[in-house]
C-alpha positions in Angstrom: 80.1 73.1 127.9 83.5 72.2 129.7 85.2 72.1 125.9 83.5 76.0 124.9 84.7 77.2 128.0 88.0 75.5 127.6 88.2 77.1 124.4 87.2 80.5 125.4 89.9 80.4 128.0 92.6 79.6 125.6 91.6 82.3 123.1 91.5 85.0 125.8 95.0 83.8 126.9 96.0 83.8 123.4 95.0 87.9 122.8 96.2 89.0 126.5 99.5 87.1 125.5 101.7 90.9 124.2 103.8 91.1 120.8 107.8 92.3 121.3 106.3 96.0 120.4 103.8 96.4 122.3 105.9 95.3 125.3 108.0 98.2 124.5 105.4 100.5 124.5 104.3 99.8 126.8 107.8 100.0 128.7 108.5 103.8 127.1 104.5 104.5 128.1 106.2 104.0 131.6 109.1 105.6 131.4 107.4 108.8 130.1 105.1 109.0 133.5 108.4 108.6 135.2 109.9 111.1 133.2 106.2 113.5 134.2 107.2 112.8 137.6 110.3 114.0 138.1 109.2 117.0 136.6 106.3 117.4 138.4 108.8 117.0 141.8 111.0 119.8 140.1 107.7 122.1 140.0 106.9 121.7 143.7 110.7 121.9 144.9 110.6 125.3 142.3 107.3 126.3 143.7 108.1 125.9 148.2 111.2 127.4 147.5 109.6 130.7 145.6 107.8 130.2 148.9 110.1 130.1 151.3 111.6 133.3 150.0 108.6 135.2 150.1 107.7 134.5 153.4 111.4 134.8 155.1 111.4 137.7 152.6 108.1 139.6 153.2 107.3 137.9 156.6 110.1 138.0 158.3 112.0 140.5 157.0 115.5 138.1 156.0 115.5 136.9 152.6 117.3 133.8 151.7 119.7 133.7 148.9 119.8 130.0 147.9 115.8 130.2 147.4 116.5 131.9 144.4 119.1 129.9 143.5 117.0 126.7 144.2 114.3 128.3 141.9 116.0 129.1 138.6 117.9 125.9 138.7 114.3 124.3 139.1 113.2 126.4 136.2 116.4 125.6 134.5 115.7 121.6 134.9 112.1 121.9 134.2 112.5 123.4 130.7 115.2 121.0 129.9 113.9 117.9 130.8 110.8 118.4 129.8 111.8 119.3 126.4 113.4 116.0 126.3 111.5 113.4 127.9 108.0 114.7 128.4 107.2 117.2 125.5 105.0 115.8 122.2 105.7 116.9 119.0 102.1 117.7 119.2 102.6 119.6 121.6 105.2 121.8 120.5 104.5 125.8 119.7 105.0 125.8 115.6 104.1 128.3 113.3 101.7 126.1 111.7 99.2 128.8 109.0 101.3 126.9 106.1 102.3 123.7 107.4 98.7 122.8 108.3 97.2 123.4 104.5 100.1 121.1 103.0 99.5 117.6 102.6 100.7 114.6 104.2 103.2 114.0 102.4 104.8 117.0 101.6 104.3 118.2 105.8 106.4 114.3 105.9 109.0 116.1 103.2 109.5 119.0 105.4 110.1 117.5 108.4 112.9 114.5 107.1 114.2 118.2 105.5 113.8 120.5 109.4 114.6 117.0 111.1 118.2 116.4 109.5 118.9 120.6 109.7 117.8 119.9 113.6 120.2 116.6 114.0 123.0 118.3 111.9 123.1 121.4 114.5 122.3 120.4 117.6 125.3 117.1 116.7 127.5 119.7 115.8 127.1 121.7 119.2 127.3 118.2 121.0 131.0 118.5 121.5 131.0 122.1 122.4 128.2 121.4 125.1 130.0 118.9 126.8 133.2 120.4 126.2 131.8 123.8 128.2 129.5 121.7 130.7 132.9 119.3 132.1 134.8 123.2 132.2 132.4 124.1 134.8 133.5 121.4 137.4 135.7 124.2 138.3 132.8 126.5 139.4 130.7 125.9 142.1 126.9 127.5 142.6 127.0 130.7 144.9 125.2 129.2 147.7 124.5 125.4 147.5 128.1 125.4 146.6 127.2 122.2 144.2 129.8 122.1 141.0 128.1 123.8 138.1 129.2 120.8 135.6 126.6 119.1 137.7 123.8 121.3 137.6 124.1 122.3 134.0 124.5 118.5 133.1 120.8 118.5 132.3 121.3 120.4 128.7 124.2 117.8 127.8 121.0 115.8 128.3 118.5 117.4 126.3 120.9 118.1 123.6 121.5 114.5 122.9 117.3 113.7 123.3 116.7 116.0 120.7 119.1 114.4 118.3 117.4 111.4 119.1 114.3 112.7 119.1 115.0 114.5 115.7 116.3 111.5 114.2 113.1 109.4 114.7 111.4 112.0 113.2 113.4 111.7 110.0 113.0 108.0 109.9 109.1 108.5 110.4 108.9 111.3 108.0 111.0 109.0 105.0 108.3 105.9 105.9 105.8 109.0 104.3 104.2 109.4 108.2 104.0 113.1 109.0 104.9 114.4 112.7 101.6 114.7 114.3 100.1 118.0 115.3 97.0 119.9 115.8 96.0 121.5 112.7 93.9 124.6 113.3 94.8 124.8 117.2 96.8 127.6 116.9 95.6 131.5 117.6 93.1 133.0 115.1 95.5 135.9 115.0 
């Protein structure tokens, strides 16, 4: 009995012991809830502060300006950096009534061919995007007075995540693997 359990016990240590990738998955599984957490706090700060204004506003009669200000550059964030570290490609609003009847393999041809046209541009506007971001150190926000450079950082940012983001997809999509989306879950219209 001493020797089956003995033997059970190594074989369970022997499955709950993790490969390289899984490890890393597991690691970028993390780092994605991170990445849903900071933009879940962007959504509250976004949300109080569209709340503040309309109370000090409607309430009280004395409207605040950097409530505003606090809200688009929420908004601003939000989009941003959720586009770049929390949306899916499954996720993603496509014009799928063709791209859903193809194949496999020829939806896997069009996206190494929309992948490299995505990489191509948004590597060409890289310089231009950090070039224009840096010029706005010299411009600071109308209330919070923070430096603009810093608060428009975030699409410098996204701008790079989607050419890496773009770029996996192209290596997937050449290995014959399809991006993944819902076929059919768009509108009936």
């Amino acid at each position: 009995m001493t020797a089956g359990f003995h033997e059970s016990a190594m074989a369970a240590k022997k499955t709950s012991k993790k490969e390289p990738s899984d490890v890393w998955v597991e690691r970028a599984r993390w780092l994605r809830r991170r990445a849903e957490n900071v933009l879940a706090g962007l959504l509250v700060a976004m949300f109080l502060s569209f709340m503040v204004q309309i109370i000090s506003r409607y309430v009280f009669n004395y409207p605040f300006g950097w409530t505003d200000e606090v809200s688009v550059l929420c908004w601003l964030w939000c989009v941003l950096w959720g586009a770049a570290f929390v949306l899916r490609e499954r996720d993603e609003v496509r014009f799928d009534i063709f791209y859903s009847s193809l194949s496999e393999k020829t939806r896997a041809r069009l996206a190494v061919f929309t992948g490299i046209a995505a990489v191509v541009m948004f590597t060409i506007a890289l310089p231009a995007v950090y070039s224009y971001v840096t010029f706005l150190k010299v411009e600071r926000s109308a209330y919070l007075g923070i430096r603009l450079d810093y608060l428009y950082s975030i699409y410098v940012v996204f701008n790079v995540a989607a050419i890496v983001r773009y770029s996996a997809l192209v290596y997937l999509a050449l290995q014959g693997r399809a991006p993944e989306i819902q076929i059919g879950a768009g509108s009936a219209l």
